[in-house]
N, C-alpha and C positions, 0 to 999 in steps of 0.2 A: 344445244346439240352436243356439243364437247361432255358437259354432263353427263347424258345422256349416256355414249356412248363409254365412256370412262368406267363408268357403273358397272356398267354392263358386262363390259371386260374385266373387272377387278372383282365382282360377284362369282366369278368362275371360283376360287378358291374357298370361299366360302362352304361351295359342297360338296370340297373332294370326298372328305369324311362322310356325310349323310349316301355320298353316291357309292363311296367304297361297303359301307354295309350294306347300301338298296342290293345292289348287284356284285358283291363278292369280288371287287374286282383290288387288287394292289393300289395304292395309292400312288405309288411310284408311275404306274400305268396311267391312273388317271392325269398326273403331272405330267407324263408326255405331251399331254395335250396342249396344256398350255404352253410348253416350254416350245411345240412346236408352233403354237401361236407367233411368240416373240421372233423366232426364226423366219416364218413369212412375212411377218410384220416386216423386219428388218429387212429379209430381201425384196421385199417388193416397193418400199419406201421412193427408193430412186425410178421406178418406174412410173409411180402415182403422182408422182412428183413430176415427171415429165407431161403425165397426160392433164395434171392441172394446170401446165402451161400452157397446153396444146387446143382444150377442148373446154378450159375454162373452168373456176373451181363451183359453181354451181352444180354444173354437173355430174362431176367426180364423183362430191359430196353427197348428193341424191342418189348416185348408185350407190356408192360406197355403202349408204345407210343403211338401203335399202336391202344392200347383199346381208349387211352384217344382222341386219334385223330377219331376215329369212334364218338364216344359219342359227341365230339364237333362239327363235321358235320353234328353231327344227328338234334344237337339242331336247324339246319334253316329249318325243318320240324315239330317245336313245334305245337302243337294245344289243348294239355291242359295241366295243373299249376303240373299234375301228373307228364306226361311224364317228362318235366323240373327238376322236384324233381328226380326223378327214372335217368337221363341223365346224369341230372350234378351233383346234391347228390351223388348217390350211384354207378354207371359206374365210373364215371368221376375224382369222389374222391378216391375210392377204387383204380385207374390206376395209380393217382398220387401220388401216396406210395411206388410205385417201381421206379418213378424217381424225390423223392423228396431227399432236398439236405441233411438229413442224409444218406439216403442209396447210395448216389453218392457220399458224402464224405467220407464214411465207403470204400469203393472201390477206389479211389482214394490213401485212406492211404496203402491201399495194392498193387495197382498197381505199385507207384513211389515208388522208393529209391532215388534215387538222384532228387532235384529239389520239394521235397514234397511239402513243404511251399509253393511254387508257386501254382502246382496246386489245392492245397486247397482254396488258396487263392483266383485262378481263377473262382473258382465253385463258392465260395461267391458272388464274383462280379456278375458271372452270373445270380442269383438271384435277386440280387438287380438290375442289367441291366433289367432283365424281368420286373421285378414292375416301372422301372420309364420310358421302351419304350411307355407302352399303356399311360400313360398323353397325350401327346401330340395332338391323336388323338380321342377325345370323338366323338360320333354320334351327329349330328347336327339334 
């Protein structure tokens, strides 16, 4: 999952360029997006955070996904520099708070007793596995 989502999030750069010629738009513009990504991320962290203690991280996680997975299929029906901002800023960043890897490693340290180190250690990798899958393949 961690994968998954990592990818998914770190692919955003990958097409500032191919999206700045699609649609003429500033790069600079395009980057808002994401930077406003990292901003809701960040604010909203402590609040996902709370409701994965509240409501349990299964669930969280499930919506989270599933927000974040909406928002990012939304994005192949872009057609202005708002929506993009609004999609993946503020949707997409805000979803990725309930399955970013403190709040999956805050649940991990509770789930395991035996074997913790491992899966701590797994979720790390999983992150770093998400950042270094999308190299390989940029947009041509």
């Amino acid at each position: 999952m961690i994968v998954a989502i990592v990818t998914a999030r770190g692919a955003f750069g990958v097409f500032v360029i191919p999206m700045s010629e699609e649609f003429g738009w500033g790069r600079g513009a395009i980057s808002i997006s994401a930077s406003m990504g990292f901003l809701f991320h960040g604010l909203m962290q402590p609040l996902l955070g709370k409701a994965l203690d509240r409501f349990g991280g299964r669930r969280v996680i499930l919506v989270s996904l599933t927000i974040f997975e909406l928002a990012t299929a939304a994005l192949g029906l872009t057609f202005h520099i708002l929506f993009v901002i609004f999609m993946f800023g503020v949707i997409a960043g805000t979803s990725f708070s309930g399955t970013s890897p403190a709040n999956t490693g805050a649940l991990i340290v509770k789930w395991f007793q035996r074997r913790r180190a491992t899966a701590v250690g797994l979720n790390g990798a999983g992150v770093a596995l998400g950042g270094l899958l999308i190299i390989p393949w940029p947009p041509t």
